[in-house]
Steps between C-alpha positions, in 0.01 A plus 500: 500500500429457882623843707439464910688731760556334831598695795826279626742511785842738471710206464330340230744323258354631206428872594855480597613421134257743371674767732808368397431571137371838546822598773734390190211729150598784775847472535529451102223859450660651800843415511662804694224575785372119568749472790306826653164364423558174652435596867118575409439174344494289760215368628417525894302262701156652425545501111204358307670291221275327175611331228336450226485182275416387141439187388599406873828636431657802733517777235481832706474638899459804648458614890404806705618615820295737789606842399305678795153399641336597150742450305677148309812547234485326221833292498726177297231563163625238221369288259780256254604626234346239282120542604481894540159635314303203634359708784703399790609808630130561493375191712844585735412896569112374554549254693710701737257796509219249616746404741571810634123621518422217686768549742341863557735717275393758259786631309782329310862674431756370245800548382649392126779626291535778248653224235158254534317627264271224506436503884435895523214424199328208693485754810344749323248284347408284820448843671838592620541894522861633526584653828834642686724217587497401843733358788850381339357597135445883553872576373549183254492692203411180290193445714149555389207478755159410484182496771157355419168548795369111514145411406312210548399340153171416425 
C-alpha cells in the first residue's frame, strides 16, 4: 500500500468529505456538547490543511491553525474508519509538524475528547504531553489537551 500526504487548498472536495465524516463520528461520540464545540472547528483563512491518501484514495486529513507566533493547534485529525492502524494519523500529525517548523513555529497545542480513547493514545505515543485546556476548551469538561515542542527530524 501507497500512503502520501499532500498539503491541499481549504476547499478541497475531498478534505471536505473527510471533514464531513469526522463533523458527523463527533456528533454520534459527542452528542450533547457538539453544538458547543462547533464554533472552534472551523477553519480560518491561514489554516494549513493535508490530506492524506492510500492507494491514491483520500483516506484521512488533518490541519493546524497559528495559535500565537510560536505556537500551531493541532485541528480536524481523522482517518476512515475502515483504514485506521495503517499509520495515517501518523503521516497526517508529521506532516503537519514539518509544516509548522518550516513555517517558523515551535510548539503544537491540541485538543481531543475524553471518549477517544484511541486519539488520546496516539498523542501520547507521537509525543503529545497533556496540558491545561486552552481558549474555548479550558471549561469543556470532556476536553483533554495536549502540547508537544517541535523538532526537526533527522
Amino acid at each position: 500500500m501507497s500512503l502520501t500526504v499532500r498539503q491541499v487548498e481549504l476547499d478541497n472536495a475531498e478534505a471536505m468529505q473527510l471533514i464531513a465524516a469526522l463533523d458527523a463520528a463527533l456528533w454520534e461520540v459527542y452528542p450533547e456538547d457538539q453544538e458547543t464545540y462547533a464554533a472552534g472547528n472551523r477553519l480560518p483563512s491561514d489554516t494549513t490543511l493535508v490530506v492524506a491518501y492510500l492507494d491514491g484514495v483520500a483516506v484521512g486529513c488533518g490541519a493546524f491553525k497559528p495559535f500565537d507566533a510560536e505556537t500551531v493547534e493541532i485541528k480536524r485529525m481523522f482517518t476512515h474508519p475502515d483504514v485506521r492502524g495503517h499509520g495515517v494519523a501518523t503521516a497526517v500529525l508529521a506532516a503537519l509538524e514539518k509544516l509548522a517548523l518550516g513555517i517558523g513555529h515551535t510548539l503544537a497545542v491540541l485538543e481531543t475528547g475524553s471518549r477517544q480513547v484511541e486519539a488520546m493514545r496516539l498523542y501520547r505515543k507521537l509525543g503529545y504531553q497533556r496540558c491545561d485546556c486552552f481558549g474555548m476548551y479550558a471549561d469543556m469538561p470532556l476536553s483533554i489537551c495536549y502540547k508537544k515542542r517541535l523538532v526537526e527530524r533527522g
